[in-house]
Backbone bond lengths (Angstrom), bond angles and torsions (degrees), N, CA, C in turn:
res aa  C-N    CA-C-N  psi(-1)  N-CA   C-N-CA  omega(-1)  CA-C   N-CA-C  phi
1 X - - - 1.460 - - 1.525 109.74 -
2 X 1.695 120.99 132.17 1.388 109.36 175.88 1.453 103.68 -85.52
3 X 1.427 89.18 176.03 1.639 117.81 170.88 1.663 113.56 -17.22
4 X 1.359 82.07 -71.62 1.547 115.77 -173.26 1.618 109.61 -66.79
5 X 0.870 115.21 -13.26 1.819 107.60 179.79 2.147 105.24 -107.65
6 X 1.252 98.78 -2.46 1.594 125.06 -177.69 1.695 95.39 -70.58
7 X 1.765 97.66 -67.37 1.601 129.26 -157.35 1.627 79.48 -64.14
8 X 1.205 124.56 -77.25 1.253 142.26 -169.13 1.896 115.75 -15.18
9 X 1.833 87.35 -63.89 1.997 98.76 154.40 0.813 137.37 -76.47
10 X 1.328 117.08 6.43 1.937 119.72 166.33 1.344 100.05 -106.00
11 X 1.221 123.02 9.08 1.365 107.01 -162.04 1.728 149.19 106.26
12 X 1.411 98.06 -31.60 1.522 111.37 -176.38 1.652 128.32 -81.92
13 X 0.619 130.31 124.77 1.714 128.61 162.71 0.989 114.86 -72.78
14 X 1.627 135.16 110.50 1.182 140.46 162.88 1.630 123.76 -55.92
15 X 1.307 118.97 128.29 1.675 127.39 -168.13 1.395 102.60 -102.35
16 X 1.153 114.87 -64.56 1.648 121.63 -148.55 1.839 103.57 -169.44
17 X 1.584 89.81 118.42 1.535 94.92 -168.38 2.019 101.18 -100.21
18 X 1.350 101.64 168.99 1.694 96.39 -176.51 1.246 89.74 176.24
19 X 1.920 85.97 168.64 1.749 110.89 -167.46 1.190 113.95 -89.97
20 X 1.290 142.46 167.10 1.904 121.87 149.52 1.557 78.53 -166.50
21 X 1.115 114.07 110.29 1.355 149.13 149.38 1.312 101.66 56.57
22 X 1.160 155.75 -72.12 1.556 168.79 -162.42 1.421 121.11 -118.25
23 X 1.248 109.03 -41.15 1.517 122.90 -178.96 1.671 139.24 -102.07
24 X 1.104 161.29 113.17 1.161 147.34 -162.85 1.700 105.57 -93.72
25 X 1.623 105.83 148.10 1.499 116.00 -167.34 1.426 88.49 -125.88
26 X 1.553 94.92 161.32 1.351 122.52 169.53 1.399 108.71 -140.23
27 X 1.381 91.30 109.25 2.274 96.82 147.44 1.513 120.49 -63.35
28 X 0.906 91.69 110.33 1.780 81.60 175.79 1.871 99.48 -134.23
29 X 1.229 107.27 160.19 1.674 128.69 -175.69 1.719 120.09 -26.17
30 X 1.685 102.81 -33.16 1.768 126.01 -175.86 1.286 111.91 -100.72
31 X 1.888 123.54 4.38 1.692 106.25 -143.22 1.260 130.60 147.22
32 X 0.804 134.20 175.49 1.432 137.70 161.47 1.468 119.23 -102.45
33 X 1.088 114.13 136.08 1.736 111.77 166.01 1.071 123.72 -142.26
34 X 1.726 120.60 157.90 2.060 110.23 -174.11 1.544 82.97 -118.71
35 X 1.312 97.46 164.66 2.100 117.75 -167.99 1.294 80.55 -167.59
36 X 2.082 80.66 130.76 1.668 105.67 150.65 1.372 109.17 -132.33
37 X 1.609 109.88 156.07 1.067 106.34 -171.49 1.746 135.30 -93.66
38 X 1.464 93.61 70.73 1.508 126.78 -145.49 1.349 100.95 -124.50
39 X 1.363 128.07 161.62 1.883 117.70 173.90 1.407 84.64 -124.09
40 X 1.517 101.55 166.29 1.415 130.86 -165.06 1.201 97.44 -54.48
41 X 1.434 120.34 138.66 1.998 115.41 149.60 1.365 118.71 -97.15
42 X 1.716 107.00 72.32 1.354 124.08 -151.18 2.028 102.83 -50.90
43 X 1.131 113.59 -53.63 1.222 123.78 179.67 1.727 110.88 -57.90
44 X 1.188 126.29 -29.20 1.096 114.34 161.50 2.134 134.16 -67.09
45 X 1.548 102.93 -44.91 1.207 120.50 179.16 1.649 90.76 -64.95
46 X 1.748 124.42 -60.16 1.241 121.73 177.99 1.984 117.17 -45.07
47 X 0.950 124.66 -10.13 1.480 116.40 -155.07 1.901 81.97 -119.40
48 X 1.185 119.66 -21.72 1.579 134.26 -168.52 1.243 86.47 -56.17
49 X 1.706 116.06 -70.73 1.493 145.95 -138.36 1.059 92.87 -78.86
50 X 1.682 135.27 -31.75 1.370 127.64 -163.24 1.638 109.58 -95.37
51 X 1.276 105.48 -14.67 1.334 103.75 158.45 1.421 126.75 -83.34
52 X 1.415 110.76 -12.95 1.935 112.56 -157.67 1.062 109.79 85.95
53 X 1.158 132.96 41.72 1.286 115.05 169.48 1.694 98.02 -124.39
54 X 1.323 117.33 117.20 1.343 137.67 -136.17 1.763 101.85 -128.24
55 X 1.164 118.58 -28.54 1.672 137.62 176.73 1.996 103.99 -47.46
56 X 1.480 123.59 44.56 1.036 110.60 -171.71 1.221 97.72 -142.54
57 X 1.579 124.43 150.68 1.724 141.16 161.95 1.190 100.11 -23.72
58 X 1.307 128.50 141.32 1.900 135.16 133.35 1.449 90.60 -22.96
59 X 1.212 120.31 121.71 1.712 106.20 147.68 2.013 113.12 -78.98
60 X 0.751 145.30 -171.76 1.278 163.40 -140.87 2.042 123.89 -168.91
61 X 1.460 80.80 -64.07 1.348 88.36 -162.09 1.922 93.69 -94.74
62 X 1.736 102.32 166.97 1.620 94.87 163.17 1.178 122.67 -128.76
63 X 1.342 125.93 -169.14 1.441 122.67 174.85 1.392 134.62 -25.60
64 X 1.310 106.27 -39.29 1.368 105.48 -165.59 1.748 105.46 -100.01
65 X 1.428 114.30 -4.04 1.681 120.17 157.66 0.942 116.60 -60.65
66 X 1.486 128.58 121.25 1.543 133.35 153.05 1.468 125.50 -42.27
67 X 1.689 116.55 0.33 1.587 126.14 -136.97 1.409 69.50 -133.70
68 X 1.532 117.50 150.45 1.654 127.00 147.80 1.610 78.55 -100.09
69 X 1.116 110.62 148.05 1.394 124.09 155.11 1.692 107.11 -139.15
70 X 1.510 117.08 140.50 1.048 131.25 155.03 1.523 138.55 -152.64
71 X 1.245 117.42 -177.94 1.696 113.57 -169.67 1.670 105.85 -43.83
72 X 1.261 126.57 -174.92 1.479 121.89 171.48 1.332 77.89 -125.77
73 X 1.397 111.42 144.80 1.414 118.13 155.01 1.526 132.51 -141.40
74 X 1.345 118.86 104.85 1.224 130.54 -170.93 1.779 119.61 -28.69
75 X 1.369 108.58 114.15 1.663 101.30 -177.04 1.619 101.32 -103.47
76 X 1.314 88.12 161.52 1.876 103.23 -155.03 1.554 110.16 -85.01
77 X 0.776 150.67 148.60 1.965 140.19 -164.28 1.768 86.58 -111.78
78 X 1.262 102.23 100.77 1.371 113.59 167.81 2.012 109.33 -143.57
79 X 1.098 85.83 141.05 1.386 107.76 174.43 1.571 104.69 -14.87
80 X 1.822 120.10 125.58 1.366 113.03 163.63 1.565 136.37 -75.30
81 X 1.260 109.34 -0.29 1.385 106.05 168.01 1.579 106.48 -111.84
82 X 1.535 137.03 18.07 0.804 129.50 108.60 1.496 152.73 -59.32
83 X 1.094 107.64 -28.57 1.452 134.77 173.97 1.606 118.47 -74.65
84 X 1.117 100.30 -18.76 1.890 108.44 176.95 1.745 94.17 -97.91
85 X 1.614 114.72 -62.54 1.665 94.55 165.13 1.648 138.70 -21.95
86 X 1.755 96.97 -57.62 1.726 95.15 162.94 1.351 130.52 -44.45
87 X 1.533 102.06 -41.86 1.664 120.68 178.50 0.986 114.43 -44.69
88 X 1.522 104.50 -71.47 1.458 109.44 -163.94 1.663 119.47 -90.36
89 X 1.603 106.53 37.22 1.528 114.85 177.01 1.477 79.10 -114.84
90 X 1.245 109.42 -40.96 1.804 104.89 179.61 1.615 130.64 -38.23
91 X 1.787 86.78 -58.40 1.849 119.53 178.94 1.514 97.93 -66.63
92 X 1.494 125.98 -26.35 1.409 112.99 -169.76 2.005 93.87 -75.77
93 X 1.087 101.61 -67.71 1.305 107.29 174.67 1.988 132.61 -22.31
94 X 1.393 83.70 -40.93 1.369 101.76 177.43 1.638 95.11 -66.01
95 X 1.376 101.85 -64.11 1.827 98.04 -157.23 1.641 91.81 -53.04
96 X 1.520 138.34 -53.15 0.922 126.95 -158.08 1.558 107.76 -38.84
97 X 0.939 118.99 -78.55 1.684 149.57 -165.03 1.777 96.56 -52.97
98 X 1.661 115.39 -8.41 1.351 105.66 179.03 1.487 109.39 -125.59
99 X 1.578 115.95 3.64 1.426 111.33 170.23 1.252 128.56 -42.46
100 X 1.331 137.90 124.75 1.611 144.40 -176.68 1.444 89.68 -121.77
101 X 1.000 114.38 137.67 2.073 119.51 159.78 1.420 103.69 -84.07
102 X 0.874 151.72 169.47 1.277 131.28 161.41 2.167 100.37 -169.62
103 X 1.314 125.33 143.56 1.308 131.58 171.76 1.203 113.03 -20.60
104 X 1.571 140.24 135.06 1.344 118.54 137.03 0.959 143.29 -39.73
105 X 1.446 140.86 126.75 1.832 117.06 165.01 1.312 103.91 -110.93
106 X 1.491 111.45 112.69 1.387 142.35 -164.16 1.765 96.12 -54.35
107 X 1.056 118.04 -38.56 1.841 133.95 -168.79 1.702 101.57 -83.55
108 X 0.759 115.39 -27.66 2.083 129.45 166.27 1.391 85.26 -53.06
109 X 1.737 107.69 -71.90 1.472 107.65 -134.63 1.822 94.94 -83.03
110 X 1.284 114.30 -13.19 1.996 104.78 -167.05 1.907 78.80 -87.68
111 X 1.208 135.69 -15.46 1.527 127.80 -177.00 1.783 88.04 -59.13
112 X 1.551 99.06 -78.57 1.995 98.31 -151.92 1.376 96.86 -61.62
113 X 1.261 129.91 -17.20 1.786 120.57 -165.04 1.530 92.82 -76.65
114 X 1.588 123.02 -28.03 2.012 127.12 173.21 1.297 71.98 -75.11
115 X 1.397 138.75 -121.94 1.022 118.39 -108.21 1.692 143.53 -91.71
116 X 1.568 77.91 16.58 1.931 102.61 154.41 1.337 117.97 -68.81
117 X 1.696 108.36 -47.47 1.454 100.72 -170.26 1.959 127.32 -96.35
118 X 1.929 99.00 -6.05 1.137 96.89 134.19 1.443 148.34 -49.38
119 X 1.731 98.16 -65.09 1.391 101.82 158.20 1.775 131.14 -40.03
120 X 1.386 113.31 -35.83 1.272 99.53 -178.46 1.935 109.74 -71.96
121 X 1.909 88.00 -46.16 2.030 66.88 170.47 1.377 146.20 -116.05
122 X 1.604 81.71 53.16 1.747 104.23 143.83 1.551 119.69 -89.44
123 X 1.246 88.68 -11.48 1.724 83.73 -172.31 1.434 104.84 -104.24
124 X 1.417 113.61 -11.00 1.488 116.13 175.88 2.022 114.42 -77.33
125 X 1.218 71.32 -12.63 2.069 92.25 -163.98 1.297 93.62 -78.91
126 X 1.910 108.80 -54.02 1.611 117.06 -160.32 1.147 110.15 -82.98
127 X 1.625 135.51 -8.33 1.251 128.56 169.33 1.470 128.36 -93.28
128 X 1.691 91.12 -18.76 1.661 107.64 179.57 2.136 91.68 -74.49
129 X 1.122 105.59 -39.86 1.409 97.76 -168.57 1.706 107.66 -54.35
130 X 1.138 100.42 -65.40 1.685 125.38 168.38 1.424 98.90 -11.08
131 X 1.641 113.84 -82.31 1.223 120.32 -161.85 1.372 109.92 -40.35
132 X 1.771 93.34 -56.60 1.620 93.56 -168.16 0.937 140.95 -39.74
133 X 1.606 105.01 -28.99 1.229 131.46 -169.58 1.634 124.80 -84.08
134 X 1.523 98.36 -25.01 1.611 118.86 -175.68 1.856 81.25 -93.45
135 X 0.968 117.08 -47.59 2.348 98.93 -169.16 1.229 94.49 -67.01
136 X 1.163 138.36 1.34 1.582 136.13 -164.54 1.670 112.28 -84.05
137 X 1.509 87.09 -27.10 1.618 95.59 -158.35 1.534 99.48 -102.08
138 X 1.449 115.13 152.50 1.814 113.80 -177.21 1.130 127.19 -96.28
139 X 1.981 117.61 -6.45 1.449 121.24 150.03 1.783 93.95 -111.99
140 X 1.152 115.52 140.23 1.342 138.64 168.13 2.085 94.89 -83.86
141 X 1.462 109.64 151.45 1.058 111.13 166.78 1.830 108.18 -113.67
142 X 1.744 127.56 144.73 1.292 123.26 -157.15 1.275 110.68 -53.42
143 X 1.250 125.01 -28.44 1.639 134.10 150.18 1.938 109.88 -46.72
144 X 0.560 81.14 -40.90 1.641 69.40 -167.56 1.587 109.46 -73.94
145 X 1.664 99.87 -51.31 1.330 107.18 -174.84 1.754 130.91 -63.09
146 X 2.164 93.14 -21.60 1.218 76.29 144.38 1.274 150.20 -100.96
147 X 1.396 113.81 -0.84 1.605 119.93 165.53 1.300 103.91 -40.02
148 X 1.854 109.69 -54.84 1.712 109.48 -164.24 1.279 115.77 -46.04
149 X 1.727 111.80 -46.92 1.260 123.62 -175.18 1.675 142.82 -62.79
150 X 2.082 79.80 -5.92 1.537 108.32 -169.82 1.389 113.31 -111.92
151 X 1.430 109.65 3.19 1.477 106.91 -128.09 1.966 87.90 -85.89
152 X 1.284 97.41 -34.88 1.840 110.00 -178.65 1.652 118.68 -52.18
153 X 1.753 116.55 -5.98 1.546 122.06 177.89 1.567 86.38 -117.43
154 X 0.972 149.62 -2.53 1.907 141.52 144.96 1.143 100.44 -41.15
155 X 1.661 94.25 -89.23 1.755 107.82 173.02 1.049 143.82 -33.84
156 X 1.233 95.26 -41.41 2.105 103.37 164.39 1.653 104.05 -67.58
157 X 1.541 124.82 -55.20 1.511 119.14 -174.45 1.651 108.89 -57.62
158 X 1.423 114.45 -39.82 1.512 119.62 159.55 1.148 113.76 -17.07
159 X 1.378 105.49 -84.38 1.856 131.04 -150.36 2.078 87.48 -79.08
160 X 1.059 112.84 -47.36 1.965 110.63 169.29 1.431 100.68 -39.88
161 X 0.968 131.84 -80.96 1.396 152.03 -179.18 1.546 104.13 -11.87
162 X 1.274 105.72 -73.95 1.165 128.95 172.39 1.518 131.66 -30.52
163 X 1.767 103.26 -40.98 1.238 105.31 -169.66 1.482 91.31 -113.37
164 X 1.595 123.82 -16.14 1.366 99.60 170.09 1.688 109.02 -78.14
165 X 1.457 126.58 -0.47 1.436 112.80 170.08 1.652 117.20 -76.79
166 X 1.226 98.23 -39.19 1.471 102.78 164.03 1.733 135.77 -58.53
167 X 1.368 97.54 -32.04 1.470 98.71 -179.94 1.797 105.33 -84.81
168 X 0.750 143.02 -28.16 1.548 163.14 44.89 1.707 87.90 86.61
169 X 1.279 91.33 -104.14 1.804 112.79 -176.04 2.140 85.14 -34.22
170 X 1.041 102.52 -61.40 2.126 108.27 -148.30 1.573 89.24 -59.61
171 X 1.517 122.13 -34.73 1.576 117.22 161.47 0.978 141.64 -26.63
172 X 1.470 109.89 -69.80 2.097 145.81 166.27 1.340 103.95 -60.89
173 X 1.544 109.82 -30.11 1.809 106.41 -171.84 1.061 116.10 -56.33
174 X 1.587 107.09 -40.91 1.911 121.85 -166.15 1.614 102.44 -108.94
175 X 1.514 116.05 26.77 1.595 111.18 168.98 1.619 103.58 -103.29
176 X 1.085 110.76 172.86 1.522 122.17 -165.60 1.949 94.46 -136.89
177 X 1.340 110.04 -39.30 1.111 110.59 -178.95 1.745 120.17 -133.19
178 X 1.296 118.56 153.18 1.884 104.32 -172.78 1.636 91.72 -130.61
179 X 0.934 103.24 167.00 1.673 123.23 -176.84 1.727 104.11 -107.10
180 X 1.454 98.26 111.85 1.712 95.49 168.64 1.473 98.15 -141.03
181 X 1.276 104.93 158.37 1.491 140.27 -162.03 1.314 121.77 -120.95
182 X 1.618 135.31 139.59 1.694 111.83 162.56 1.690 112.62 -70.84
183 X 1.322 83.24 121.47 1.738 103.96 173.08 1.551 112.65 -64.15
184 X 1.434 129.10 114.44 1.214 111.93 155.08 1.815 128.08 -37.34
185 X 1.129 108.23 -47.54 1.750 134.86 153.45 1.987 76.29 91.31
186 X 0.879 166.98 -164.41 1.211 167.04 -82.38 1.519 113.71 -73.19
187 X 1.521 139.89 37.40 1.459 138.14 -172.03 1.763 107.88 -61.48
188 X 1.385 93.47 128.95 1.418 91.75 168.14 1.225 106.08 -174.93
189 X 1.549 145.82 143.29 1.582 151.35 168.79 1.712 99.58 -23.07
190 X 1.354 149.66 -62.07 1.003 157.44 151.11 1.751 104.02 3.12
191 X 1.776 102.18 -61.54 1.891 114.54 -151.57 1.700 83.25 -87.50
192 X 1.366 130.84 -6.47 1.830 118.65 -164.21 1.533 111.91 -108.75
193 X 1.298 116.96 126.78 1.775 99.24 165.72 1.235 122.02 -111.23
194 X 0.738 139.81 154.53 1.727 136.84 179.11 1.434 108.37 -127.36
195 X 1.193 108.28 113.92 2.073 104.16 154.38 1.784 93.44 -135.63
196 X 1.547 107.05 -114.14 1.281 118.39 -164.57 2.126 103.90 -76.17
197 X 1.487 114.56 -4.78 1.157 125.49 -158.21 1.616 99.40 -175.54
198 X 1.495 103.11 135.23 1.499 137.07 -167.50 1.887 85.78 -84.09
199 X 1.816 91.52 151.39 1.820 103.83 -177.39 1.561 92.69 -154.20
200 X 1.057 112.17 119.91 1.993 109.06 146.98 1.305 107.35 -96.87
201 X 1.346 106.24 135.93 1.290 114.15 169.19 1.331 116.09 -129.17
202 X 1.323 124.80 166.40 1.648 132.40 163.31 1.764 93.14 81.95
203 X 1.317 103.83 76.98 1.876 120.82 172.30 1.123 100.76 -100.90
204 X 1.695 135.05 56.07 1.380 119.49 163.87 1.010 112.24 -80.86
205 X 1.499 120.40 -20.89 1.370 127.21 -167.24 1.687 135.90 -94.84
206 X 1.658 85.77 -0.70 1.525 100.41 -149.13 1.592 110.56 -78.60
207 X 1.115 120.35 167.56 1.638 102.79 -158.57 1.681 100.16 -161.41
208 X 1.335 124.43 172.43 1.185 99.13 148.57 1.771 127.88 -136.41
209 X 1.452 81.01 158.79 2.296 88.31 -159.65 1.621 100.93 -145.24
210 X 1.176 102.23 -155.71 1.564 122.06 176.68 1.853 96.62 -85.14
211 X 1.157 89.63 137.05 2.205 119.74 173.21 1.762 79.02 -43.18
212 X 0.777 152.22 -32.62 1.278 109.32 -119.84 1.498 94.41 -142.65
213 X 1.257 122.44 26.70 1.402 140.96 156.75 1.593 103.31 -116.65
214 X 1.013 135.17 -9.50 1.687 126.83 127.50 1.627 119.92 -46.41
215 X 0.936 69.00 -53.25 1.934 64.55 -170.27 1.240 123.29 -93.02
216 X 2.068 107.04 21.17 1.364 107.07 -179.15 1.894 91.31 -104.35
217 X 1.500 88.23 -22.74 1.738 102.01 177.67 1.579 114.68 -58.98
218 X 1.150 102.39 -29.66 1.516 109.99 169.91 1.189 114.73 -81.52
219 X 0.913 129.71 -97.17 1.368 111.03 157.10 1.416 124.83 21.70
220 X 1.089 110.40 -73.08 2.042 110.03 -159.91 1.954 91.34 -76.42
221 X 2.005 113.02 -16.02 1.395 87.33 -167.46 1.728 100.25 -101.24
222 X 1.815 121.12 9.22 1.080 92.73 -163.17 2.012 83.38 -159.47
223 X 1.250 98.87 50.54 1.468 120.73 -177.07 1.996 114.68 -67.72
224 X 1.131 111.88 -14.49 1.185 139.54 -147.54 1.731 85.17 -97.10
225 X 1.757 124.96 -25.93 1.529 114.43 -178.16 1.366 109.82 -116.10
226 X 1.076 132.15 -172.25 1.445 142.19 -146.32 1.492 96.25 -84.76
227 X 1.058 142.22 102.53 1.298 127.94 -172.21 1.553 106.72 -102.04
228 X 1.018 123.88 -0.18 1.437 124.71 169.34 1.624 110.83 -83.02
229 X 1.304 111.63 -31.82 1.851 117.44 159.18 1.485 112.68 -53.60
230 X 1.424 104.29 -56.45 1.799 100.54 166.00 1.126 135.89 -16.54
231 X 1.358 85.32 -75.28 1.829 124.92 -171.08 1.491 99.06 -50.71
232 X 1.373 100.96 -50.36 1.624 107.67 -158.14 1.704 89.39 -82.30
233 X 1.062 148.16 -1.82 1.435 138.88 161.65 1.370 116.54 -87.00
234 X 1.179 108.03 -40.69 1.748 116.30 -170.01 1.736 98.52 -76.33
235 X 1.427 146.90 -18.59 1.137 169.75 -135.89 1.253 109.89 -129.27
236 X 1.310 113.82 -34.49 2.014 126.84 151.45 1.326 108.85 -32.31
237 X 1.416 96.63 -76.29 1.349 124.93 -173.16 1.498 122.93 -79.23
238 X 1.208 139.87 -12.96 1.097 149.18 -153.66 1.572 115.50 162.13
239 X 1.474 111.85 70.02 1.598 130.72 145.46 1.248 107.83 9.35
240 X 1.384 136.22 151.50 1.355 122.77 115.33 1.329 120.21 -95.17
241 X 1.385 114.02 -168.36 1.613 114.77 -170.17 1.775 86.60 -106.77
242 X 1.294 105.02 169.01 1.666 119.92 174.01 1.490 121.33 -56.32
243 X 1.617 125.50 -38.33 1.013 129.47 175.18 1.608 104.38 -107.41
244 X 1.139 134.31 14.41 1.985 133.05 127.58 1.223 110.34 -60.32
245 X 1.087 127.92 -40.04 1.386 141.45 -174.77 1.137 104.56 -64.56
246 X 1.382 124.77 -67.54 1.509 138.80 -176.58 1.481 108.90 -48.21
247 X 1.362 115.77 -49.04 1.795 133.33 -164.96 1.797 74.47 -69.88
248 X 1.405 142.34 -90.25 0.985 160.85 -128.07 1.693 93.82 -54.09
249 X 1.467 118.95 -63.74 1.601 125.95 -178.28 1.310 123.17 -53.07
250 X 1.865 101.34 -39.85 1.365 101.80 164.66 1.668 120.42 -60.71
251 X 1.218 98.01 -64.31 1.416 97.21 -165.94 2.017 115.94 -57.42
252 X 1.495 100.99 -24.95 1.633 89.83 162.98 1.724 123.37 -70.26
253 X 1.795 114.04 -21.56 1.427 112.88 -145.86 1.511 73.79 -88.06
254 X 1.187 152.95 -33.31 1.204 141.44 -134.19 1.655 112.31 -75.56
255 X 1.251 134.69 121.86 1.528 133.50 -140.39 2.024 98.92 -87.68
256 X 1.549 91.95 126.86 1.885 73.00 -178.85 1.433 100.37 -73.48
257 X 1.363 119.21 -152.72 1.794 134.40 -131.81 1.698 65.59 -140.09
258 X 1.732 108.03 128.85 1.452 121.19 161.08 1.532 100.76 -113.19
259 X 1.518 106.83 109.74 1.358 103.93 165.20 1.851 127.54 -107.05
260 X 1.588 82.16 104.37 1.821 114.97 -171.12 1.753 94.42 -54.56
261 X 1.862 99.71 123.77 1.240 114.42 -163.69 2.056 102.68 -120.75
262 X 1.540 112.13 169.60 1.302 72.52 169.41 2.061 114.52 -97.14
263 X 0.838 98.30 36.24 1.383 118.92 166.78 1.684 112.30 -65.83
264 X 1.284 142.97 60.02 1.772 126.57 -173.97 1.319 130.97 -56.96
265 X 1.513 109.77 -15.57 1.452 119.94 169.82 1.650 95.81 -84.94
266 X 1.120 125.90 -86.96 1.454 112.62 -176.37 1.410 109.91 -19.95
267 X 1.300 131.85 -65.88 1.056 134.51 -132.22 2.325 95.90 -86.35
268 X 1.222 98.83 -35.01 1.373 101.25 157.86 1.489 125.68 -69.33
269 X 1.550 128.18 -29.11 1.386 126.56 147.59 1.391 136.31 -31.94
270 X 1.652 108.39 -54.51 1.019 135.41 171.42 1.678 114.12 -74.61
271 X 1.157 137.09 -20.87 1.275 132.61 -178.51 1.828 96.91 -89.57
272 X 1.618 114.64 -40.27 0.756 114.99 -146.82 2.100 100.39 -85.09
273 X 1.048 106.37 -5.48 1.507 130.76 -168.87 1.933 93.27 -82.17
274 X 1.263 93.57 -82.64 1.928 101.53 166.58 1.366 113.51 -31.18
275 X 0.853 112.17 -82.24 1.422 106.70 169.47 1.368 121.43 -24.25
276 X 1.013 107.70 -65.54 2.445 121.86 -179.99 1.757 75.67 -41.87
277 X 1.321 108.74 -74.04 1.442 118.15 -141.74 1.852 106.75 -48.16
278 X 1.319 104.06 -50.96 1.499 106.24 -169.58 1.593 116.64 -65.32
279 X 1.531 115.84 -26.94 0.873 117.16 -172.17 1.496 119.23 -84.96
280 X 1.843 105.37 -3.03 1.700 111.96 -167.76 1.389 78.44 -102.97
281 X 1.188 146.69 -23.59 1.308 145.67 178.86 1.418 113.49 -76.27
282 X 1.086 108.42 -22.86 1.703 93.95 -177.03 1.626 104.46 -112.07
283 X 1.097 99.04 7.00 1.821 101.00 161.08 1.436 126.04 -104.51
284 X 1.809 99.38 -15.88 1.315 102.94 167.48 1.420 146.44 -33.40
285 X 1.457 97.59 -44.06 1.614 112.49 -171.72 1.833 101.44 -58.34
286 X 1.355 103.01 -51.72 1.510 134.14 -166.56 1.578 86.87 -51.88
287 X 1.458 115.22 -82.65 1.649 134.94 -154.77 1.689 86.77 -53.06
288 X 1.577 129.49 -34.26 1.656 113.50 -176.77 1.052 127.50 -83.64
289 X 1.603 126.10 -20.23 1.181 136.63 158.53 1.970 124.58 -73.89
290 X 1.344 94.65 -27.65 1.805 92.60 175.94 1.627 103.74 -87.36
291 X 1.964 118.61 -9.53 1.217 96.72 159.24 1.839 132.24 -97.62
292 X 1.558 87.54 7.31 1.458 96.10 164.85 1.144 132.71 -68.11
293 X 1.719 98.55 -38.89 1.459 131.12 -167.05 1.418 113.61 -70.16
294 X 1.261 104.40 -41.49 1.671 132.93 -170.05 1.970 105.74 -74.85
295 X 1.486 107.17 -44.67 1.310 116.14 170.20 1.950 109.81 -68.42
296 X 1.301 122.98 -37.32 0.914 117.42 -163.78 1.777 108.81 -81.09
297 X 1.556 106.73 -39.79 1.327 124.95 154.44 1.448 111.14 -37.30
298 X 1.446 144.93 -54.03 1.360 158.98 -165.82 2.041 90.67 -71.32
299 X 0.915 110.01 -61.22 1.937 130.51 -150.90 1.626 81.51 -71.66
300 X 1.498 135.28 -48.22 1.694 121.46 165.79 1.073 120.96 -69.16
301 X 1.435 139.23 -26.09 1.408 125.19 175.05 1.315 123.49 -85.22
């Protein structure tokens, strides 16, 4: 069924269709509306509502539409590191209202504990190769030389990695029960609107797991802001436990894969990005606790 034969059974007359960044709109005769060409995740919006959690578009269209259709709603042009604050008082909220306790399954957790600690030594293999290969040569190029010069905070997030997977694993070992939540599963300034009232939108993805692969999702899409301000907001409202914490550090410290191009500006972008990144990560723990400390200091005097 198209678009137009969707609009057609709810009612609407289509006016004038258009782009705006991610989403497609429709003028139609009643309104405005955005449509993707996605079908309802009826059980998700349904399981939303049954908790209270109310922060969502008019929907429009139903199950049996090929179309999500819903209200359009104007988002407010405010500052982006304000605008991720709103978020993630939002995302805290959500997990609240979606906590389940639920059994361990010991075979879940020996899955990501393989394929964390594979992943790390591939990356211990692919960076040792790298190097070798850049001390090998008798002019270094400014790309290269600074990998060389960087290469000792890889290795350290490496060998970190490592032992926060392990302490990690000895965590989950002695739990009986884990805390999971519905995941938005795609968070990012993009999925949030803000005017007079907070909205997530775009739940194709949403699923449910551990809090804290939300907020690793954030992270990888919006790494560029203070993420220890985050943390320390979403943590207001909704704690994590010691080994969320642990899963959470690992999975940010873990170094991505720089693939050296013959591009030297790219390829210095990209070294020079890892680097920012590992080093706001491994101060994190530090920068979230002295702003706990600092708030709690304020709340006695």
């Amino acid at each position: 069924m198209k678009v137009n034969e969707v609009l057609k059974k709810h009612g609407f007359i289509p006016r004038k269709y258009r782009n705006s960044k991610t989403i497609n709109i429709i003028t139609t005769d009643k309104g405005i509306l955005v449509y993707k060409n996605k079908k309802i995740n009826e059980e998700v919006f349904n399981y939303l509502r049954s908790r209270n959690f109310g922060y969502l578009p008019k929907l429009i269209s139903n199950i049996d539409d090929d179309y999500v259709l819903y209200n359009y709603i104007e988002d407010f042009d405010i500052p982006k590191e304000q605008k991720i604050l709103d978020m993630i008082n939002l995302v805290a909220l959500l997990h609240s209202k979606t906590t389940v306790y639920k059994e361990i399954d010991s075979l879940e957790y020996d899955k990501l504990y393989e394929q964390i600690d594979n992943n790390i030594k591939y990356l211990y293999g692919y960076y040792t190769d790298l190097i070798t290969l850049i001390e090998s040569k008798v002019y270094m190029s400014p790309d290269e030389y600074m990998l060389a010069r960087n290469i000792s905070i890889i290795y350290d997030m490496i060998d970190a990695s490592k032992k926060r997977l392990d302490n990690w694993y000895k965590l989950v070992s002695n739990k009986e029960k884990t805390r999971t939540v519905l995941l938005h599963g795609n968070l990012c300034l993009d999925h949030f609107i803000r005017n007079h009232n907070s909205y997530l939108i775009s739940w194709d993805k949403a699923k449910i797991g551990m809090p804290v692969f939300d907020l690793y999702k954030l992270y990888k899409n919006h790494n560029e802001l203070d993420f220890s301000e985050i943390l320390y907001n979403y943590e207001k409202n909704y704690p994590l436990t010691l080994e969320e914490k642990e899963l959470l550090f690992l999975l940010m410290g873990v170094p991505d894969v720089i693939k050296i191009g013959s591009n030297h500006y790219e390829n210095t972008r990209q070294i020079n990005n890892l680097v920012s990144k590992l080093y706001m990560v491994n101060d994190l723990p530090k920068k979230l606790e002295a702003r706990k400390k600092s708030q709690t200091s304020k709340q006695k005097n």
